[in-house]
N, C-alpha and C positions, 0 to 999 in steps of 0.2 A: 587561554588554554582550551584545546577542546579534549573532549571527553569523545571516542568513538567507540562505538556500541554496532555490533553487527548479529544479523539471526538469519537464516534460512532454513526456505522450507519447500520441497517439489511435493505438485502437485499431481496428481494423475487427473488426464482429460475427459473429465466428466460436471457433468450440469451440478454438483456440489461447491463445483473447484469457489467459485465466487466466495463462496459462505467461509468455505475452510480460511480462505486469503484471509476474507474479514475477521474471523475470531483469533487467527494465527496475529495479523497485524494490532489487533488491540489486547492482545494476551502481552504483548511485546512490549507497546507502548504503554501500558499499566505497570509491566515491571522495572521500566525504565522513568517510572513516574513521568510520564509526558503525554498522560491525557490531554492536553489543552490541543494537540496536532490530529486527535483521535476523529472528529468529526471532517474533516475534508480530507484526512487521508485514508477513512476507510471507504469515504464514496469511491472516491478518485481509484483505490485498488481494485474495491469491487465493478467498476468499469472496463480495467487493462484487461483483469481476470477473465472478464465475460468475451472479452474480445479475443483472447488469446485461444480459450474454448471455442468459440464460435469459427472463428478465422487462422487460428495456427495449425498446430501439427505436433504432434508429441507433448510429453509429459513440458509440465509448464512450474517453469523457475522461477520464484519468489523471493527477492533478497532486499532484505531491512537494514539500511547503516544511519547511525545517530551520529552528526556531528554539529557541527555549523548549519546544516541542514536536513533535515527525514529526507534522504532517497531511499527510492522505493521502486525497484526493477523486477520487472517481467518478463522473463524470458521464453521464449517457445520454439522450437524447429524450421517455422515455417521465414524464408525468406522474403515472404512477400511485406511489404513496407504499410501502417495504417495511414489512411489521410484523413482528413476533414472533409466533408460533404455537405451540401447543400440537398437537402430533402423537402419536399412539399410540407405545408404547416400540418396537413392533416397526417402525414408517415408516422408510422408507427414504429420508425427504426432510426440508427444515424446518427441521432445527437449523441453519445456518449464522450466522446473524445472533443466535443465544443464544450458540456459540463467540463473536462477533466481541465481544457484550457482554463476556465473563468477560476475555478477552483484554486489550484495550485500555483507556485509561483514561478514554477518553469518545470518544463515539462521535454521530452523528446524523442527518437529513435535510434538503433544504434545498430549497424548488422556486425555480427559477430564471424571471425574467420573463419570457426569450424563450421558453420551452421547454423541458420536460423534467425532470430534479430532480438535485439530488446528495448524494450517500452519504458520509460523512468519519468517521473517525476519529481520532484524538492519540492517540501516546505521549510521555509526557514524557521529556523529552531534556534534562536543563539540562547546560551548559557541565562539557566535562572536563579535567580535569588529569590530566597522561603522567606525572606525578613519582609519586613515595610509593606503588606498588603499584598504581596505578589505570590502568585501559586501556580509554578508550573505553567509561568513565562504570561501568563494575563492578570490584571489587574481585579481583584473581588469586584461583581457588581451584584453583590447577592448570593444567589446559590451555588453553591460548590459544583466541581465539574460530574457528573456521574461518572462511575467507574462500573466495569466489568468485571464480576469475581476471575480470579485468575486459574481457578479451576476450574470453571466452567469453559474457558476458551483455549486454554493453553495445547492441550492434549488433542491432536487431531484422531479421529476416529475411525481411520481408515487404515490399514494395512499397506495401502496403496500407494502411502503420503509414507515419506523424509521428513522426518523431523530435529531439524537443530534447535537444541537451545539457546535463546537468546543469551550473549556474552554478557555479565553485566560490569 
């Protein structure tokens, strides 16, 4: 059975936008108790984010669904498609979307008919059991996962920003 869980959230195109994804995406994923996706999908967000900032065009779309697996789409105005690049070892730009590859377990692009394109990734999430050592789909090897208070991330602070609550 899955269990699907959705949130969104627009952002407005400004040098924050990154930050807001990250705390919006683990405000989410804390209330959907599934910290254990929390570390490679908020790199992997705060990547699309910067890239959609950097390279899109208009207010920049955020949408979280929990099922079988965390996707996690980006959406922006701009039509123009991201690649992969090969940059000199010393560049100080470029890798993002080679992190986002190694990260996640599939990743892609998608242009959209009104306008614009979007950016998605999946981690596979399947269904956890609390019993028998298992917490939030990984095995204990010690310290529990940290968690982000849910009030400190949930609430974005801007005027600017759409805020859905996550479904639960």
């Amino acid at each position: 059975m899955t269990d699907d869980r959705k949130a969104a959230l627009v952002l407005a195109p400004a040098a924050e936008a990154p930050k807001r994804a990250r705390r919006f995406l683990s405000a989410t994923l804390v209330g959907w108790d599934r910290v254990d996706l929390a570390d490679r999908a908020l790199l992997a967000v705060s990547e699309l984010v910067t890239n959609a900032f950097l390279h899109g065009d208009g207010d920049i779309k955020l949408i979280i669904d929990l099922g079988d697996a965390l996707r996690v789409e980006v959406h922006d105005a701009s039509s123009q498609q991201p690649a992969l690049r090969r940059y000199s070892p010393l560049s100080t730009t470029g890798r993002g979307l080679h992190l986002v590859e190694h990260l996640v377990d599939r990743w892609g692009t998608d242009e959209q008919e009104d306008a614009g394109k979007l950016v998605w990734f999946e981690l596979d999430a399947r269904p956890v059991e609390k019993a028998g050592g298992l917490v939030s789909g990984r095995a204990m090897t010690g310290a529990a996962p940290s968690r982000t208070a849910p009030e400190q991330a949930a609430a974005p602070d801007s005027r600017a920003d759409t805020y859905h609550a996550p479904a639960a």
